[in-house]
Each structure stands twice: as C-alpha cells, then as structure tokens.
C-alpha positions in Angstrom: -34.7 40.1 -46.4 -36.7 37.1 -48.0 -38.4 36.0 -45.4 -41.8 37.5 -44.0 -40.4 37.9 -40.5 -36.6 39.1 -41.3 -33.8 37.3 -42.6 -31.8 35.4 -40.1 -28.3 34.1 -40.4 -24.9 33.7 -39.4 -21.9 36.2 -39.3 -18.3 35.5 -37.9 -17.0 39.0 -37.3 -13.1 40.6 -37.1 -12.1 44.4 -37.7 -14.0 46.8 -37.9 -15.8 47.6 -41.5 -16.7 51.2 -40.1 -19.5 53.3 -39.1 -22.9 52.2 -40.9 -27.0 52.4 -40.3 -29.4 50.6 -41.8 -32.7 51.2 -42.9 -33.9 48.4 -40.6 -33.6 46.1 -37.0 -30.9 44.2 -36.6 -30.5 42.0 -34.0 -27.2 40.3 -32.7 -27.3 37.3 -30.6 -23.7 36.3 -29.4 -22.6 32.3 -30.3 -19.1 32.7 -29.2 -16.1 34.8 -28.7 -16.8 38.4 -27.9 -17.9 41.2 -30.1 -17.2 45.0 -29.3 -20.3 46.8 -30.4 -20.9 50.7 -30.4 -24.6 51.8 -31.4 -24.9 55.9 -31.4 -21.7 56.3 -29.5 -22.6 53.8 -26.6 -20.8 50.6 -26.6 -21.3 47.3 -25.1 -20.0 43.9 -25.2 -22.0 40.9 -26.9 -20.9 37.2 -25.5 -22.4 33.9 -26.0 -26.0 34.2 -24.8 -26.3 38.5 -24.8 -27.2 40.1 -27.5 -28.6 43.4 -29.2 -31.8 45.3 -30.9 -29.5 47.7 -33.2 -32.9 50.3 -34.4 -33.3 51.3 -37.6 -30.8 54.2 -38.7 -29.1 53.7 -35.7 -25.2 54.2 -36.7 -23.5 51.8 -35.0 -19.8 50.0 -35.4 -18.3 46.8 -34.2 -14.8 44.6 -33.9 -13.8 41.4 -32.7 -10.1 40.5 -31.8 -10.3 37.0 -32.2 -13.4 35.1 -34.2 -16.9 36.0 -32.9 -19.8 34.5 -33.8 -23.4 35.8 -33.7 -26.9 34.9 -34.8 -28.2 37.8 -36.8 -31.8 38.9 -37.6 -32.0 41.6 -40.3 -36.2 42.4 -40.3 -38.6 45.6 -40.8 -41.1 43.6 -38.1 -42.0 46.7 -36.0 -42.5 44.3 -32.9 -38.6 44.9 -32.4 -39.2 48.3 -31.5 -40.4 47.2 -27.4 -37.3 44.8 -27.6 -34.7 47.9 -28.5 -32.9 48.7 -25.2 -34.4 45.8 -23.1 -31.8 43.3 -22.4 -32.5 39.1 -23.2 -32.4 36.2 -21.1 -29.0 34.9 -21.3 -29.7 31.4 -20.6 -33.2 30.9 -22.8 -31.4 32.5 -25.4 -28.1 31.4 -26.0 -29.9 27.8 -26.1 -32.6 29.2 -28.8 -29.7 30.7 -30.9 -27.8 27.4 -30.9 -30.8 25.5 -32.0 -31.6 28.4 -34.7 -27.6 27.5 -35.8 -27.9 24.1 -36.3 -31.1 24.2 -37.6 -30.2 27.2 -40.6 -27.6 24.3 -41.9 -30.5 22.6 -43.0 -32.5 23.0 -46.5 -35.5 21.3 -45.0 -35.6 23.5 -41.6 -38.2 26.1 -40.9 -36.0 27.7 -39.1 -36.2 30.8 -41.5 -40.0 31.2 -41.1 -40.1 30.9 -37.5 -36.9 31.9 -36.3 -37.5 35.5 -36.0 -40.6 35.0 -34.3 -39.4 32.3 -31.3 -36.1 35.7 -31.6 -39.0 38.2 -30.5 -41.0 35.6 -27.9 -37.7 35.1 -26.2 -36.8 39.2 -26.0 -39.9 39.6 -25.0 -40.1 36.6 -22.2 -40.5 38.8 -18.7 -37.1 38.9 -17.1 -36.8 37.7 -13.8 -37.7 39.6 -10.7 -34.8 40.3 -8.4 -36.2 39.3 -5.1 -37.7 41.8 -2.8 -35.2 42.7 0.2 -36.6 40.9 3.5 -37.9 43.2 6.3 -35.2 43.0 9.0 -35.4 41.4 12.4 -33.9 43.4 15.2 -33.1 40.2 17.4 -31.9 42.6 20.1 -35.1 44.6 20.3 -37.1 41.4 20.1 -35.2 39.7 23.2 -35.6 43.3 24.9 -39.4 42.8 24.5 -39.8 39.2 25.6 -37.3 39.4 28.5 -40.4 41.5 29.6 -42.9 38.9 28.5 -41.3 35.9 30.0 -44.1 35.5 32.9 -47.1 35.0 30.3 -47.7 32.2 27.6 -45.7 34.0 24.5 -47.4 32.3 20.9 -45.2 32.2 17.7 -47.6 34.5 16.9 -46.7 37.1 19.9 -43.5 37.2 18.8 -44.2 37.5 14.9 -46.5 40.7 16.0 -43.4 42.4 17.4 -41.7 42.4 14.0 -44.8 42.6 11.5 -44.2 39.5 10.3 -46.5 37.1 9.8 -45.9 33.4 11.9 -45.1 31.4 9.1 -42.6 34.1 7.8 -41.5 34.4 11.3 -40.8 31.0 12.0 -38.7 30.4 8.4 -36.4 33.3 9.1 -36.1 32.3 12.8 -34.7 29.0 11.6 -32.6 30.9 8.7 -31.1 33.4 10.8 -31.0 31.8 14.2 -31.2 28.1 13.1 -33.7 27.2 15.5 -37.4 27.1 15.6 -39.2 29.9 17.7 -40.3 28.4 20.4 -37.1 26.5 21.0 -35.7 30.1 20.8 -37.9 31.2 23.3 -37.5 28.4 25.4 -33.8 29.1 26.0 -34.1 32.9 26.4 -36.4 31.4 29.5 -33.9 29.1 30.8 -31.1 31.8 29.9 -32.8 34.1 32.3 -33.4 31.4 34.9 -29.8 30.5 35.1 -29.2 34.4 35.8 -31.9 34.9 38.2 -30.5 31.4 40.3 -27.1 33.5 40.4 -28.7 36.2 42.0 -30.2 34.1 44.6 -33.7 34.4 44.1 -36.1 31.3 45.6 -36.5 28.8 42.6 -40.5 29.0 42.8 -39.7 32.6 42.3 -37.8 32.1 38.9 -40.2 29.7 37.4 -42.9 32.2 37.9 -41.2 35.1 36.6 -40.0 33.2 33.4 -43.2 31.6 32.6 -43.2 27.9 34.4 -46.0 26.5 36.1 -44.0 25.0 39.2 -40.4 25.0 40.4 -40.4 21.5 39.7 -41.3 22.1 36.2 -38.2 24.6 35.9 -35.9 22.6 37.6 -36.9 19.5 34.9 -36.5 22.0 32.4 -33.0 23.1 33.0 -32.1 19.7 34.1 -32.6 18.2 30.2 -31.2 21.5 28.8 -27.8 21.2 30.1 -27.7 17.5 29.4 -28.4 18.7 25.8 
C-alpha cells in the first residue's frame, strides 16, 4: 500500500483463488457483473453499486461466473473499522466508484490520495431513514363520532382531535385517503344524513337542525347544488 490512505485499484475477478486473510481492510465496491463473496463463513452478493468492509484477518473467499469488476481499497486506516458491517449507499456509491475508475486511468489524477478518503465519507454518509409508519385513521369510528356531532359547528380541528392528529396532518391524509378535503367530507356526511332523515319523514326544519343548518331553506339549497354536482 503506497499511498497514505490505502491503495486503491481495480480487480476483474473469476474462480475462486481460495480461502485467504489479510493483515489489513479491504474494501470491495462492485462495477459490474456479480461477485460471490463469503467472509468468516457468511456470504453475500456484491453488484454494481454494493459493496464490502472485508476486516483485517477476516478469512474470506470469492468467485465470479462471468467477469466482475470491483473497486478495491487495500488500507491499515483504522476509520474502516465503524464502516465493517454497515452497508453503503448504492446510488452515491456506485457513481463515486465510477468516477474513482476513470480517474485511476490517469497518471495526473489524485485519485490515489483522495480516493480512499471520499471511499470512507461515502460509507459513512447516514443512510436514509425508512419513513415512520402513519398513525391510522379509523374512518368508521370517526363518522360514528360526528354522526353524533352533526347539530354543532364541527372545525377541522374537532375532527383532527378525534384521531390525535394534528389539522394540517389531518387535512393531508383526508385528501390522501379519502381524496377530499375535510370539510367537504363533512359536508356530505351532513347531507348523507339529511337525505336519510327526509326518507324517514321527519319535517325538513327538523333535519337542518339536527345536521347542523341554520334554516330549512339553507338545507334545502344545500342539497339542491349537491345532487346537481
């Protein structure tokens, strides 16, 4: 290893050589084709843009079928000991490693002096988070609630209490899940449960009250320009 950080370069691999450790990190970042890699017994598969931290005395053992090609990283820096185990960005570093390639075909390149570094940056760049599973709305319960509601002047925010949610989360996964905004959703569970309550006969000045109009008139307008829509 000539260099102060390691000794990067490029390997095309094929059958297996056999069993062997070294007294140092390696590191395997997959180019193309696919590389069967066993390290103390465990194997795992190395494409383009996955990769490796093989520890030092680590035995380990690989073969290729047909040509793979990987960016390797031979270095005593004892950084690569957080990186052993801890998978990389496949993305960041599959476009790093083809930079490192071209750029190793160069005399002029200092792709030897900083090349290990930008290797350890990007193994240690914070993997994404997977995204936190959404508390779930029970519509059914909700409906439930309001159906006993419907007399007073329900808020966005009345209905975003019922479901801890806050009213700007509320309204967002109202319109994801029911693809309407709340109070258009709470408008038609209103005129839902006029319709029913005109089926049962009951006076309309009745209905508006119990569903939260001001007037019969204002119900009757209501339901009017909901069934022309």
């Amino acid at each position: 290893m000539h260099a102060a950080h390691g000794s990067l370069s490029l390997r095309q691999y094929g059958p297996s050589p056999g069993s062997h450790a070294h007294d140092h990190f390696q590191i395997l970042l997959g180019l193309e084709g696919t590389l069967e890699l066993e390290v103390q017994g465990r194997g795992q598969r190395i494409a383009a843009g996955s990769g490796c931290v093989i520890a030092p005395g680590e035995r380990h053992d690989f073969e290729a079928d047909g040509k793979a090609h990987c960016l390797v990283l031979d270095t005593a820096e004892a950084g690569w000991a957080t990186a052993v185990g801890t998978p990389v960005q496949a993305a960041t570093a599959l476009a790093l490693a083809r930079y490192l390639q071209l750029a190793l075909a160069r005399q002029d390149s200092l792709a030897q002096h900083y090349g290990p570094l930008l290797l350890l940056d990007c193994w240690r760049a914070p993997q994404a988070k997977p995204a936190r599973a959404q508390r779930r709305i029970d519509w059914s319960g909700l409906i439930q609630w309001c159906e006993r509601q419907l007399h007073t002047p329900l808020t966005v925010a009345d209905l975003a209490q019922q479901v801890f949610l806050s009213p700007t989360q509320f309204a967002v996964r109202c319109q994801q899940e029911l693809g309407m905004r709340p109070m258009q959703w709470l408008r038609d569970l209103r005129l839902q449960r006029a319709r029913q309550l005109r089926a049962q006969g009951l006076a309309v000045a009745d209905i508006a009250r119990r569903c939260g109009y001001q007037s019969a008139s204002a119900l009757t307008a209501a339901l009017r320009q909901h069934t022309r829509h």
